[in-house]
KEMAR-621563 format. One record per residue (C-alpha): chain; residue number from 1; x, y, z; residue in three letters. Coordinates in nm, 4 decimals. Each point is the difference from the previous one (the first is absolute). Layout:
% residues N
+------+-----+----------+----------+----------+------+
! unit ! pos !        u !        v !        w ! code !
+------+-----+----------+----------+----------+------+
!    A ! NUM !        X !        Y !        Z !  ALA !
...
+------+-----+----------+----------+----------+------+
//
This chain:
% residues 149
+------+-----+----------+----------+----------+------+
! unit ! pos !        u !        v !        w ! code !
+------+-----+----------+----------+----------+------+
!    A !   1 !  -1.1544 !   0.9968 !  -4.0804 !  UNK !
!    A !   2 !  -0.1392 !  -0.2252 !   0.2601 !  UNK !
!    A !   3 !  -0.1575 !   0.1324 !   0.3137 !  UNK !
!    A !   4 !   0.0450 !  -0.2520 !   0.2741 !  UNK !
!    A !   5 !  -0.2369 !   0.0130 !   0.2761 !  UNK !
!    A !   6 !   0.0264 !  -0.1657 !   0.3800 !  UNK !
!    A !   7 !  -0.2824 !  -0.1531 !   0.1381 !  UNK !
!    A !   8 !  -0.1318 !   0.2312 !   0.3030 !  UNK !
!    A !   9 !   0.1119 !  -0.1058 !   0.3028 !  UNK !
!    A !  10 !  -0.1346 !  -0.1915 !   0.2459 !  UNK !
!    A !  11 !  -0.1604 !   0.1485 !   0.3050 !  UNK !
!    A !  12 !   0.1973 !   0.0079 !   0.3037 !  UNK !
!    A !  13 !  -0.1239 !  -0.2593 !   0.2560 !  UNK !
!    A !  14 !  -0.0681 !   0.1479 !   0.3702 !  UNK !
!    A !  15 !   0.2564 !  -0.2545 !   0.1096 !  UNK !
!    A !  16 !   0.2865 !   0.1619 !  -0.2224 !  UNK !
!    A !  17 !  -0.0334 !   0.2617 !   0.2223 !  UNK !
!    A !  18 !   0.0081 !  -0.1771 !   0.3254 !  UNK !
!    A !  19 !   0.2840 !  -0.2155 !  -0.1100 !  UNK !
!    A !  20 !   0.1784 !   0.2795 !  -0.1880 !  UNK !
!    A !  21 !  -0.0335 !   0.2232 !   0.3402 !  UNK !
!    A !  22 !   0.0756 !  -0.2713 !   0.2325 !  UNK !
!    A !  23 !   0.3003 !  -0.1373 !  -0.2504 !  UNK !
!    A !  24 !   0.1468 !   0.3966 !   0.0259 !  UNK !
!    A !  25 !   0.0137 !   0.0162 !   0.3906 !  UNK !
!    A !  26 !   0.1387 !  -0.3259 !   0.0418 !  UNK !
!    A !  27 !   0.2639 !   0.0441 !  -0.2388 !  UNK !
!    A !  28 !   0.0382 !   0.3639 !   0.0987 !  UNK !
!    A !  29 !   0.1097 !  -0.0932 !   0.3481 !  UNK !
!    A !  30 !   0.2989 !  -0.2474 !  -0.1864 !  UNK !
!    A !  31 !   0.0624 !   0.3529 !  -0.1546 !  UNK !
!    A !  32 !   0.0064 !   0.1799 !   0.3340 !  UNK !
!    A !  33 !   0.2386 !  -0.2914 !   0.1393 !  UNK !
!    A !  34 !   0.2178 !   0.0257 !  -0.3091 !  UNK !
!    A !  35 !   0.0620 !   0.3303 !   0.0310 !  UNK !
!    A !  36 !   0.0476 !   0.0643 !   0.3752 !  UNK !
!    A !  37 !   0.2307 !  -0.3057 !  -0.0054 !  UNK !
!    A !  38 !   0.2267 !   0.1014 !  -0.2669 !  UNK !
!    A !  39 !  -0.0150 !   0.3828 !  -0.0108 !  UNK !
!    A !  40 !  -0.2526 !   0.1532 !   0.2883 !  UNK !
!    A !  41 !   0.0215 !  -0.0880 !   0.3615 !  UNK !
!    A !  42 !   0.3078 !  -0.2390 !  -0.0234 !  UNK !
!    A !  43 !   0.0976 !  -0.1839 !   0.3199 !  UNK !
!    A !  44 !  -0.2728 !   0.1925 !   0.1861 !  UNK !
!    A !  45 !  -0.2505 !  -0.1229 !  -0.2265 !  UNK !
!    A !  46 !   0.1244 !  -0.3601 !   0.0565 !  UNK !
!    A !  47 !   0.0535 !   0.0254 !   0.3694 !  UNK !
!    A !  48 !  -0.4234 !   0.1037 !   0.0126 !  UNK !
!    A !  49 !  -0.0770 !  -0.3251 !  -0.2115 !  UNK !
!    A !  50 !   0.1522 !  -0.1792 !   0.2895 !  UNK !
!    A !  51 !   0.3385 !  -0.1187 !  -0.2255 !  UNK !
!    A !  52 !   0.2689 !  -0.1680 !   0.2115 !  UNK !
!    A !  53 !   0.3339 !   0.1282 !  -0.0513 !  UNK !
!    A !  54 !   0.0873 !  -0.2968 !  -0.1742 !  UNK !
!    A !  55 !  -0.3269 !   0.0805 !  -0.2296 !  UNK !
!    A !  56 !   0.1231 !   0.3681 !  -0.0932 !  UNK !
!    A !  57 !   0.3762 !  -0.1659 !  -0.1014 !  UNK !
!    A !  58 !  -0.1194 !  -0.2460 !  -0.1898 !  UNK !
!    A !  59 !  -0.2673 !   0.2421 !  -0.1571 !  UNK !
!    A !  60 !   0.2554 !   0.2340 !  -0.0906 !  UNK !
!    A !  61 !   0.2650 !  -0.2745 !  -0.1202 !  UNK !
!    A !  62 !  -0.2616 !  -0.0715 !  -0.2452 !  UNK !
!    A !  63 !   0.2405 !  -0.0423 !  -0.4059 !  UNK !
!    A !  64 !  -0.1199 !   0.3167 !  -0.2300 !  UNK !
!    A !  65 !  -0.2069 !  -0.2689 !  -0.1714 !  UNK !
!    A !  66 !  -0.1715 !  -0.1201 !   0.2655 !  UNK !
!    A !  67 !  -0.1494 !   0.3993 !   0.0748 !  UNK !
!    A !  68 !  -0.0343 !   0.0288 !  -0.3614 !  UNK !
!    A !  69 !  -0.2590 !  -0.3146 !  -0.0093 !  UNK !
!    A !  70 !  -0.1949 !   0.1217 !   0.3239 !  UNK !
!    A !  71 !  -0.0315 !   0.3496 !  -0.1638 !  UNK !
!    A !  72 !  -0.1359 !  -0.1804 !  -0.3235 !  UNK !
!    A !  73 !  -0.2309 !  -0.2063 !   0.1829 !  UNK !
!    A !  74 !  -0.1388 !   0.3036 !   0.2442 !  UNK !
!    A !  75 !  -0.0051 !   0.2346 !  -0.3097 !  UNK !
!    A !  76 !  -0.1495 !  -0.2416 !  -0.2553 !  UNK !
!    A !  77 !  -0.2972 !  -0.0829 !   0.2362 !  UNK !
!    A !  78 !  -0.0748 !   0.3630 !   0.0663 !  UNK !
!    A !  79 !  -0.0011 !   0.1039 !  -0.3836 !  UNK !
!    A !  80 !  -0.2136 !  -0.3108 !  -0.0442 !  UNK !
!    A !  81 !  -0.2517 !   0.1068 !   0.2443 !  UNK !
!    A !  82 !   0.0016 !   0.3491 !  -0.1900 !  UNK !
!    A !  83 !  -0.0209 !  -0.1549 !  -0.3336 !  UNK !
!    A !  84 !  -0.2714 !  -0.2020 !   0.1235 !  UNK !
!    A !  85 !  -0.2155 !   0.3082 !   0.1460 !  UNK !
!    A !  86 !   0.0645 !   0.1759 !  -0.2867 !  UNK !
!    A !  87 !  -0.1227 !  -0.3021 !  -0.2373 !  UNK !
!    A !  88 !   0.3162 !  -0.0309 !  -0.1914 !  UNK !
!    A !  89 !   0.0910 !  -0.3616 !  -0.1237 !  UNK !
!    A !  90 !   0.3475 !  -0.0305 !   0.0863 !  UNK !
!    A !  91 !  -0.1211 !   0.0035 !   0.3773 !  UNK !
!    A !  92 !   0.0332 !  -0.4326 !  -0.0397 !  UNK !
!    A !  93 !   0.4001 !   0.0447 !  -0.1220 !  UNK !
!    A !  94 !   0.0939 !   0.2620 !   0.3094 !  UNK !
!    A !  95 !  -0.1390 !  -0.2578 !   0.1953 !  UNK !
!    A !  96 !   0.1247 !  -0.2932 !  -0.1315 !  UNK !
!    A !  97 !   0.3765 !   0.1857 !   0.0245 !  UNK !
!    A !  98 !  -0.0778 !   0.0606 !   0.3004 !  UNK !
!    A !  99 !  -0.0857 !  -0.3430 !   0.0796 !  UNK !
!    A ! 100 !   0.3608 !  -0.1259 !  -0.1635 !  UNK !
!    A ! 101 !   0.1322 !   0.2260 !   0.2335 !  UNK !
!    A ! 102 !  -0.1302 !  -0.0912 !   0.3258 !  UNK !
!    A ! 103 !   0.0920 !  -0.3688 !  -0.0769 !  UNK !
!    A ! 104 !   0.3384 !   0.0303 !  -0.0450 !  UNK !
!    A ! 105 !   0.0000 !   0.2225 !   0.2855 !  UNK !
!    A ! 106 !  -0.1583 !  -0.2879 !   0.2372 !  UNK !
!    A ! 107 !   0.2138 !  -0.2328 !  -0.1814 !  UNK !
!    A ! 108 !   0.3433 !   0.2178 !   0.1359 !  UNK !
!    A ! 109 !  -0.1881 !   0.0893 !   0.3305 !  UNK !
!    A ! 110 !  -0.0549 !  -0.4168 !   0.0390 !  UNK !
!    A ! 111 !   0.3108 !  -0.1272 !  -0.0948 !  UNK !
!    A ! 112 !   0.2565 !   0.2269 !   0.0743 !  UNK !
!    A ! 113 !   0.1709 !   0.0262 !   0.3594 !  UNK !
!    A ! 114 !  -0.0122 !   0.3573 !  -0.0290 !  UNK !
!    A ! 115 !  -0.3819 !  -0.0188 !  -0.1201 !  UNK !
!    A ! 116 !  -0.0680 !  -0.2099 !   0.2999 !  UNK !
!    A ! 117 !   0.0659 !   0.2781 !   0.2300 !  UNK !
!    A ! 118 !  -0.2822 !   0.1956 !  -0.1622 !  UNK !
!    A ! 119 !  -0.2054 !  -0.2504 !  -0.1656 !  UNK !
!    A ! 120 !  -0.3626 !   0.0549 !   0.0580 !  UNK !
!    A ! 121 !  -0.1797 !  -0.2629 !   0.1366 !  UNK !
!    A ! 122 !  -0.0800 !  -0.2760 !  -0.2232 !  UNK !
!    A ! 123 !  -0.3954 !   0.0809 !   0.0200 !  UNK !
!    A ! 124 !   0.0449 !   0.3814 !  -0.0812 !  UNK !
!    A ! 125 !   0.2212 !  -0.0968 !  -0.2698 !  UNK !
!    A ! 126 !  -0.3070 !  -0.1990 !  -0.1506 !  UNK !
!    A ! 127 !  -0.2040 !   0.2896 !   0.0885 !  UNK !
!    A ! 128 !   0.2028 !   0.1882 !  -0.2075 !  UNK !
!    A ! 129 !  -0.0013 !  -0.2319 !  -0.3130 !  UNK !
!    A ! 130 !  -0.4238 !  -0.0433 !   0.0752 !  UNK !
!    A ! 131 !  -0.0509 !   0.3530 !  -0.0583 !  UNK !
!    A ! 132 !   0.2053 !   0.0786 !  -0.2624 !  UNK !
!    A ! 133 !  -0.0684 !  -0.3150 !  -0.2103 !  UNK !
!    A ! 134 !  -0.3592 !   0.1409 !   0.0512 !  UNK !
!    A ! 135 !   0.0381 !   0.3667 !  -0.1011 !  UNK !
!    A ! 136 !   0.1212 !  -0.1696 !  -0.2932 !  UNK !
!    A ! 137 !  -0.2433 !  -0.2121 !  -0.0794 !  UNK !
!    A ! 138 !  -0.2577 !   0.2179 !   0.0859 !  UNK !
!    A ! 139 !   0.1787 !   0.2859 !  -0.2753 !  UNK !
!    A ! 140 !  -0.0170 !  -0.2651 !  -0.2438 !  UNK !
!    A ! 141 !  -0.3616 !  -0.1457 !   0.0188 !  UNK !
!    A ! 142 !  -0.0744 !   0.4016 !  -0.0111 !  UNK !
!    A ! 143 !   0.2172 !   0.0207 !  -0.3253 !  UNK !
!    A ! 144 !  -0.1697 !  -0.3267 !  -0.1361 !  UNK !
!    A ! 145 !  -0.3431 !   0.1682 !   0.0755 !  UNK !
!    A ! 146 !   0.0799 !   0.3077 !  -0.1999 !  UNK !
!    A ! 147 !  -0.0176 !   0.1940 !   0.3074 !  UNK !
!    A ! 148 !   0.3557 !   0.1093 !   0.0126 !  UNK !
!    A ! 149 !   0.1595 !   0.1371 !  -0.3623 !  UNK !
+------+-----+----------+----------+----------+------+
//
């Protein structure tokens, strides 16, 4: 019998730490929206982030698949974030799910009469993609490293 052994892992960087705590509170607050919008503070919660009526209809004429890809999106990033402060590889694949989500949701959002209602701006929508793409890249240079496992 074979013994296999895993090289030690790397030490954790001090930046893994600022970009693992400031990748958790910015993807906490998608969390935060996520929830109040679909099961916490309904309407009210809208109506206090300044939504128009037309806003809150089209919000909640959103298809089933449509909530289902925002919830993977919000959700993947925040386990990503976790994964990544908790050094686990699989941080880079939460975010890059989470990355496939937000696209298609922009993509729907920005081409969709409905979407246009409640489309984010185009610059926050690049915002978006900036900091994700980067929570992902920045998960996978710390997998490459041997900092994540």
């Amino acid at each position: 019998m074979t013994a296999t052994t895993q090289a030690p892992r790397a030490a954790a960087p001090w930046h893994l730490w600022v970009v693992g705590v400031v990748s958790l509170l910015w993807n906490a607050f998608g969390g935060y929206d996520y929830t109040m919008s679909q099961l916490g503070g309904g309407e009210a919660y809208l109506r206090s982030m300044k939504l128009s009526d037309a806003q809150i209809a089209a919000l909640h004429a959103l298809p089933v698949w449509m909530t289902s890809d925002w919830a993977i999106g919000v959700w993947g990033s925040v386990l990503g974030s976790i994964l990544l402060l908790a050094r686990i590889r699989w941080a880079a694949q939460a975010f890059a799910v989470s990355l496939a989500a937000l696209l298609i949701s922009i993509c729907y959002y920005h081409l969709t009469a409905n979407g246009e209602v409640i489309a984010p701006p185009p610059v926050m929508s690049a915002v978006l993609v900036a900091a994700c793409a980067f929570f992902l890249w920045y998960a996978w240079a710390m997998g490459k490293r041997g900092v994540l496992r």
